[in-house]
N, C-alpha and C positions, 0 to 999 in steps of 0.2 A: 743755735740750730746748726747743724751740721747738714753737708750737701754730698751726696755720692759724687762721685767720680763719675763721670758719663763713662762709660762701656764703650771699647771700641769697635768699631765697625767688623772687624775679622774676629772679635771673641764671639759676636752677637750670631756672625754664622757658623761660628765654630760649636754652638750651643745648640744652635738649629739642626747642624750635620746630626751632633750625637742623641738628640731628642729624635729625628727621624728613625736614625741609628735604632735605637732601643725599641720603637714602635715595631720596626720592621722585625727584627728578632723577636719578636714577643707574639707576632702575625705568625712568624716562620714556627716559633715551639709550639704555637697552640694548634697549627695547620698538622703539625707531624706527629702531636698528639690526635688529632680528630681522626688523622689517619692509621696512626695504632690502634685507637677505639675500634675506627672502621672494620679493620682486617679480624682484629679478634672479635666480632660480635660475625661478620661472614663466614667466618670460620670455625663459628660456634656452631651456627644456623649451616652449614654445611655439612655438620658434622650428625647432626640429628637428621638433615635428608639424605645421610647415607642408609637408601634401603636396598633392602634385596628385591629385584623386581619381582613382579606378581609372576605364576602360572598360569596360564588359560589352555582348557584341553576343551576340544568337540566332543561332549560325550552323547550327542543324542543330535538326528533332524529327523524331527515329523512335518508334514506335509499341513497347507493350511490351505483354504481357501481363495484363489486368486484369481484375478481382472483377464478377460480377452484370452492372449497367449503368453500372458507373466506365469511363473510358475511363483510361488510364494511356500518358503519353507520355516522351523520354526526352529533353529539352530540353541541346542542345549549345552550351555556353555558354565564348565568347575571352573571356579576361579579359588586359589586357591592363592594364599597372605602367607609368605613365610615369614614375616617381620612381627616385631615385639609390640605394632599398635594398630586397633582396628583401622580398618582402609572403608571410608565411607564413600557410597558415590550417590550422584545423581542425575544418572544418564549412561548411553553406553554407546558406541556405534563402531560397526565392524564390516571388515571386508573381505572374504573369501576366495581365495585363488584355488582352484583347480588344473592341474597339470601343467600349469605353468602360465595362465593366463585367467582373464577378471573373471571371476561367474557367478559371484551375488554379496550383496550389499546389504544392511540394512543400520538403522539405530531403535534406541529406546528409550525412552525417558523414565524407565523404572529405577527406581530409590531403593537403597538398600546400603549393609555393610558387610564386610566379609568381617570375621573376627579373626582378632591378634593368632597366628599360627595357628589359622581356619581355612573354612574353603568353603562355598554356599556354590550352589545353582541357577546360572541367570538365563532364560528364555528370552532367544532376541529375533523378532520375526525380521528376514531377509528377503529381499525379491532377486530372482534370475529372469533375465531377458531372453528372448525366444532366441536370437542369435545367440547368446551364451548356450544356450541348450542345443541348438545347432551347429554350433563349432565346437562342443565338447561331446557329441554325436558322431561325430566327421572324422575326430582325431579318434575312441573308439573303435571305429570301422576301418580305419586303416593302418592299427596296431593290432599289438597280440596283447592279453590281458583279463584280470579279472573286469567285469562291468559291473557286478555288486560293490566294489570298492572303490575308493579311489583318493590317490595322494592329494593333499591341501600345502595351503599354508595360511593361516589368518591372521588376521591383523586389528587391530585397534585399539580403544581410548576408553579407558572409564573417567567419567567427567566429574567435576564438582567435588573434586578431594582438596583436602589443604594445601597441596600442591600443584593446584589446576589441572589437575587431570594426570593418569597414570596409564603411560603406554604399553602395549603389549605385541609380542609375535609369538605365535607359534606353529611347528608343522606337524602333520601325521597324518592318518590313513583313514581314512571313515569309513563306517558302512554305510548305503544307501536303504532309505524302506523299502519295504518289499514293493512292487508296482511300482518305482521310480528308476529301478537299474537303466542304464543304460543301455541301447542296442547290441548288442556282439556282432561277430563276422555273421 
């Protein structure tokens, strides 16, 4: 029967170093792999939410029925998709600036989709507060201008896309219904 050679005390740690050694390296490729994985799979998936943002135009407010001294209007809004995959939503909420300050608000929980390089029509009823209407009365009376028209800018969110939602701004001129215009001098 033959007997090993007891191992000496400094090979035993010198075995240990290069056993850590190798675990560690093997932590460190697999981590710098996970992280090439990483980037090119973010990068893939970025590359497919490069869209083109949506359009949104005012093309229409009719007048709705509303509470006390709310006025409640019923804001006709083209959304228009110029990207290569329907844009689904489910919900919508918008904010209406008038001459340069708040004047109506509203959402909607209407469902719908635009199609791939489409455009559909979303009806979203909005409310103005009586001071909105009053301080864009005020500013009217103490400019010069048409009071059938009047510059915007709006704003907001179609909900419930694959991408949580898809923002939007845009500006332009509306016209007012007839019996809604504003006061003149």
């Amino acid at each position: 029967m033959t007997h090993a050679a007891p191992t000496p005390p400094h090979a035993q740690q010198c075995a240990a170093a290069l056993t850590a050694r190798s675990r560690r390296d093997a932590l460190t490729r697999g981590l710098g792999l996970g992280l090439a994985a990483s980037a090119l799979w973010l990068g893939g998936c970025a590359s497919l939410l490069q869209r083109e943002p949506v359009r949104v135009d005012v093309v229409g407010v009719e007048p709705l029925p509303g509470e006390g001294l709310e006025l409640r209007l019923a804001l006709k809004l083209r959304v228009t998709n110029p990207n290569d995959n329907a844009l689904d939503f489910d919900g919508l909420s918008v904010t209406l600036d008038v001459r340069g300050s708040r004047f109506a608000s509203g959402v909607s929980n209407e469902r719908g989709s635009v199609p791939r390089f489409g455009e559909a029509v979303i009806s979203v009823p909005v409310s103005v507060s009586a001071l909105s209407l009053v301080r864009q009365a005020m500013g009217v009376a103490s400019g010069s201008g048409p009071t059938d028209r009047v510059e915007y800018v709006l704003r907001g969110r179609l909900a419930g896309t694959a991408l949580g939602g898809v923002s939007f701004t845009s500006s332009g001129e509306l016209m007012l219904p007839k019996g809604l215009g504003l006061p003149g001098r």
